[in-house]
FIDREN-322174 format. One record per residue (C-alpha): residue in three letters; x, y, z; residue number from 1. Coordinates in Angstrom, 3 decimals, decimal comma. Layout:
N
+------+----------+----------+----------+-----+
: type :        x :        y :        z : seq :
+------+----------+----------+----------+-----+
:  ALA :        X :        Y :        Z : NUM :
...
+------+----------+----------+----------+-----+
//
This chain:
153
+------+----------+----------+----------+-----+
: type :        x :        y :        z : seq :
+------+----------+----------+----------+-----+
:  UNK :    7,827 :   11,316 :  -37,571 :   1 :
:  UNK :    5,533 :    9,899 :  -34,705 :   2 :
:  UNK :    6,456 :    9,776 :  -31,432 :   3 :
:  UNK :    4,655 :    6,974 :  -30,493 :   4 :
:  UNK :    6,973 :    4,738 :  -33,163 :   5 :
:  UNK :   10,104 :    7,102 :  -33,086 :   6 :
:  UNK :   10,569 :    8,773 :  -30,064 :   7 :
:  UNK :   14,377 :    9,896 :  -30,960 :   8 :
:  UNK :   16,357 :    9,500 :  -33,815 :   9 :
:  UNK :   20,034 :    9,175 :  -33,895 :  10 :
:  UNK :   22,039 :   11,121 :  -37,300 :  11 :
:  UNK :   25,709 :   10,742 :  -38,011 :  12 :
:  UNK :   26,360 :   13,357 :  -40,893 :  13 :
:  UNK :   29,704 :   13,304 :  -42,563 :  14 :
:  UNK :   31,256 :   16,206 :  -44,338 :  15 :
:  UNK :   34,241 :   16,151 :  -46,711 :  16 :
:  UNK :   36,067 :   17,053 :  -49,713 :  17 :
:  UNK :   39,059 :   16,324 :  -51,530 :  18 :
:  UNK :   41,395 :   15,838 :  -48,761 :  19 :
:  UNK :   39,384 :   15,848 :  -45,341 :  20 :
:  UNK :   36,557 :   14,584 :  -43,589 :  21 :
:  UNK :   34,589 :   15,279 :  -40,028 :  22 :
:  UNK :   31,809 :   12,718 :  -38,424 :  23 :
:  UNK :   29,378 :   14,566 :  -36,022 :  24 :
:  UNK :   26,494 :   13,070 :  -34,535 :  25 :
:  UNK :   23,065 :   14,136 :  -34,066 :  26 :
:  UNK :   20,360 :   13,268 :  -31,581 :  27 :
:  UNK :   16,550 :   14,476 :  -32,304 :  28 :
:  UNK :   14,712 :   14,142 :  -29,569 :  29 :
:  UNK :   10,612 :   14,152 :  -31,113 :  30 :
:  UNK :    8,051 :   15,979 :  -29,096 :  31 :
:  UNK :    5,010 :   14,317 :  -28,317 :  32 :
:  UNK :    1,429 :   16,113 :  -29,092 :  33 :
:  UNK :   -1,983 :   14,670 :  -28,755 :  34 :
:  UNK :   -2,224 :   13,535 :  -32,149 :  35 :
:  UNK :   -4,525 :   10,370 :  -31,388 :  36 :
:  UNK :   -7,885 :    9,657 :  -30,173 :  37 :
:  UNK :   -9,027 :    7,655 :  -27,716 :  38 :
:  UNK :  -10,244 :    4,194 :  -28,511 :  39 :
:  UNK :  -12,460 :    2,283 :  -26,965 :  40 :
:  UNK :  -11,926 :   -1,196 :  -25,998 :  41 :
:  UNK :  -15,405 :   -2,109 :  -27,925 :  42 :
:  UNK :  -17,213 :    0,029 :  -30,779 :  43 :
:  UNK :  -20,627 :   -1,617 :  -29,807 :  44 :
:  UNK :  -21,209 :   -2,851 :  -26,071 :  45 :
:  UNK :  -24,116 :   -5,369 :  -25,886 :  46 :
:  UNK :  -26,096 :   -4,911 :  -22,422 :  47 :
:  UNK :  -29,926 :   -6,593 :  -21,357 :  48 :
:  UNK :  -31,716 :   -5,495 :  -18,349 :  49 :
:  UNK :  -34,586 :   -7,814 :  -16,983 :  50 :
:  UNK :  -37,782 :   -6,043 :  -17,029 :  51 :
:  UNK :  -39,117 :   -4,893 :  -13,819 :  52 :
:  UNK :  -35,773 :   -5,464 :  -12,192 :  53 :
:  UNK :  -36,219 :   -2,645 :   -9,478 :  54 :
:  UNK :  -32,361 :   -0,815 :   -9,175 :  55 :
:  UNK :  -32,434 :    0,905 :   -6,131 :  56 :
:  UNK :  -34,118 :   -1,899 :   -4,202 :  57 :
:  UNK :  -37,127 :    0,007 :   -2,542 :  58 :
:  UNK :  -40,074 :   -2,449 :   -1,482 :  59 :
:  UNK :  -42,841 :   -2,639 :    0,287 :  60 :
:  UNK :  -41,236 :   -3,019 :    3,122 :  61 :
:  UNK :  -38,362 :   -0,565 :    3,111 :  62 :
:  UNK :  -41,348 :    2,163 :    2,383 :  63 :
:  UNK :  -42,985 :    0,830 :    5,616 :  64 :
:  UNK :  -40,006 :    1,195 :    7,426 :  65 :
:  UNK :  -39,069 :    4,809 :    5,822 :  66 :
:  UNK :  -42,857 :    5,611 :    7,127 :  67 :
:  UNK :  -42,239 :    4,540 :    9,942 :  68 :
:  UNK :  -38,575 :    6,119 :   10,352 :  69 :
:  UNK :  -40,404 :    9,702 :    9,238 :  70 :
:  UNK :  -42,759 :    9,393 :   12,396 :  71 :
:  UNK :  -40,599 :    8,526 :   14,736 :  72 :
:  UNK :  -37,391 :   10,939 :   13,651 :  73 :
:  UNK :  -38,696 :   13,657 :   15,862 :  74 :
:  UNK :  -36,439 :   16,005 :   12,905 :  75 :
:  UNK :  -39,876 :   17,794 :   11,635 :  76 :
:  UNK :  -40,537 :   14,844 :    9,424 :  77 :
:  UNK :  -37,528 :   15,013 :    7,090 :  78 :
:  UNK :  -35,753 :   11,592 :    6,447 :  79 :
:  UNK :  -32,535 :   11,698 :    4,284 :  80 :
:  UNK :  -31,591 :    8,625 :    2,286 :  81 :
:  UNK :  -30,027 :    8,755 :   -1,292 :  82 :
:  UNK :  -31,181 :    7,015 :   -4,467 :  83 :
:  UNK :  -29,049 :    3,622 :   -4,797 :  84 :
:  UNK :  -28,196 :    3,089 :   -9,119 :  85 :
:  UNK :  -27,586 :    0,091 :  -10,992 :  86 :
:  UNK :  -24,400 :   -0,351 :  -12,438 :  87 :
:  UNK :  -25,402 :   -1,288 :  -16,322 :  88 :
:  UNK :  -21,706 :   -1,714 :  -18,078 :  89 :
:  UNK :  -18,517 :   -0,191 :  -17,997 :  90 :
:  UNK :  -17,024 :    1,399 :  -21,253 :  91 :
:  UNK :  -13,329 :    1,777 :  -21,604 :  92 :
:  UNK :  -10,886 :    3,647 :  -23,811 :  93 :
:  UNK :   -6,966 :    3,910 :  -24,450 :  94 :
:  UNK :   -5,339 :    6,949 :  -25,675 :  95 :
:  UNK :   -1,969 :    6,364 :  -27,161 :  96 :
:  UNK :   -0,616 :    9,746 :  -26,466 :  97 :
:  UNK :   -0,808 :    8,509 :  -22,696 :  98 :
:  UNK :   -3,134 :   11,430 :  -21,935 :  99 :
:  UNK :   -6,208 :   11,099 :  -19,453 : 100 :
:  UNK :   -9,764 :    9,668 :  -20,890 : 101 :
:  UNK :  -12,907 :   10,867 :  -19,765 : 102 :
:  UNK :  -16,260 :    9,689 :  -20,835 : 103 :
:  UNK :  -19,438 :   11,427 :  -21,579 : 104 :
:  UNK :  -22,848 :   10,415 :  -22,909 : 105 :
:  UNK :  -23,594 :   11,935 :  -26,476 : 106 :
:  UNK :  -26,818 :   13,642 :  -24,861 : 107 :
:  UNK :  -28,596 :   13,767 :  -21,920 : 108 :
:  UNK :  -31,097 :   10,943 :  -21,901 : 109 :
:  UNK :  -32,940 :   10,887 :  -18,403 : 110 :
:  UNK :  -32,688 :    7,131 :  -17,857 : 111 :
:  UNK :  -28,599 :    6,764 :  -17,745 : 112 :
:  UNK :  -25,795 :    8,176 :  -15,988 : 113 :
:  UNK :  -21,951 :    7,739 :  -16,477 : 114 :
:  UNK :  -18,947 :    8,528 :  -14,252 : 115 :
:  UNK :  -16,826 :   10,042 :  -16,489 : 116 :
:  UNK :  -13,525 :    9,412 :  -14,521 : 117 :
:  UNK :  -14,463 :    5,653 :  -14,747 : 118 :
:  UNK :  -16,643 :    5,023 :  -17,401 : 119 :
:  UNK :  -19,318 :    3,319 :  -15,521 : 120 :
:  UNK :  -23,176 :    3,591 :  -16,815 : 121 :
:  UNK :  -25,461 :    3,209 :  -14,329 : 122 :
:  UNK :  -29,828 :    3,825 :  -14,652 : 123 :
:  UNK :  -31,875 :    4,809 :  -11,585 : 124 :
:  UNK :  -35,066 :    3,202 :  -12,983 : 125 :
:  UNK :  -37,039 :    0,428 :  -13,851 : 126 :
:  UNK :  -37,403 :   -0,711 :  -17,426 : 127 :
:  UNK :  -40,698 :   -1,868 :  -19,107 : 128 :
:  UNK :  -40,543 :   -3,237 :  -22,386 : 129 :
:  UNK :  -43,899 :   -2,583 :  -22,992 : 130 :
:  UNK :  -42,964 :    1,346 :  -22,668 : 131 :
:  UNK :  -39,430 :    0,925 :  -24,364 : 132 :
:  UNK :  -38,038 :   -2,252 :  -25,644 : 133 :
:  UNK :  -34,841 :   -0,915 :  -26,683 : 134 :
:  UNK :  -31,801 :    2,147 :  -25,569 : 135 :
:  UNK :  -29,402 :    2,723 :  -28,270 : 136 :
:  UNK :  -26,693 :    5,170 :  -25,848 : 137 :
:  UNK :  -23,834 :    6,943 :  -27,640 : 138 :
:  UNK :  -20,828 :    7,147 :  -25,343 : 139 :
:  UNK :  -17,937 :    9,449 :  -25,890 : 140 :
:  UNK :  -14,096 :    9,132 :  -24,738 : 141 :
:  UNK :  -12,150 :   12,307 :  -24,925 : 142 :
:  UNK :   -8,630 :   13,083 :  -24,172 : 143 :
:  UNK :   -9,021 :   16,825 :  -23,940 : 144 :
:  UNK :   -7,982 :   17,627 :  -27,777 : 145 :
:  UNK :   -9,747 :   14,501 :  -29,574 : 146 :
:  UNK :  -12,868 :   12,475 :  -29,343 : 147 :
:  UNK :  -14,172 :    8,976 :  -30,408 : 148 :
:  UNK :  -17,149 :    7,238 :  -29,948 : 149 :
:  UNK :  -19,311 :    3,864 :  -29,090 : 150 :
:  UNK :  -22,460 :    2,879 :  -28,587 : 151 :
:  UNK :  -24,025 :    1,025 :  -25,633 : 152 :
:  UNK :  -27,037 :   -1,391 :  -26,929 : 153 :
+------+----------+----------+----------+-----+
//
């Protein structure tokens, strides 16, 4: 029986013999377990990336004005700013058991990044075909017990 069809089943079970006869009725209640993995929304996502395309923005310009920021901070020279990453795609998975999906890439590949609450892939650098053409990125969704996979061209 699976829960996610039959979540309860009603029984009426009738005994007799010769002469008599009783009706009682039975309720089974079916527990749910985490018998399904997650699946994505898409087995293959399709993605393209313009070469060049600079993700976190820095220019010229803003590297004038950090230079300038780090002499005039008067804080020893340290300036503080964070790296800024392109979002790339967003992967997304259902789990029929109703239990939370998180997402992981396959292995650590140093151009890509993915929230795993949300699914979103984001890269921190700039592509050159020249240098690599194609990414072939293996995603995972995983519900805690099970696993499935896509792949991010």
């Amino acid at each position: 029986i699976d829960y996610e069809i039959t979540p309860a089943l009603n029984i009426t079970v009738i005994a007799s013999d010769s002469f008599f006869s009783d009706t009682a009725f039975v309720e089974v209640t079916v527990l749910n377990i985490n018998d399904n993995p997650p699946v994505f929304s898409q087995s293959v996502y399709f993605i393209a990336v313009t070469e060049s395309f600079t993700p976190n923005m820095i220019n010229e310009e803003l590297i004038g004005e950090m230079d300038q920021a780090l002499i005039t901070s008067g804080s020893g020279g340290f300036l503080e700013f964070s790296l800024v990453s392109t979002i790339l795609t967003t992967v997304s998975a259902n789990d029929a058991d109703g239990d939370n999906v998180t997402y992981f890439l396959s292995y650590d590949p140093p151009y890509f990044a993915i929230n795993e609450d949300t699914g979103v892939i984001t890269s921190h650098v700039v592509f050159d075909r020249e240098i690599v053409a194609n990414f072939s990125i293996p995603v995972q969704a995983r519900d805690g017990v099970q696993a499935s996979q896509a792949v991010v061209l």
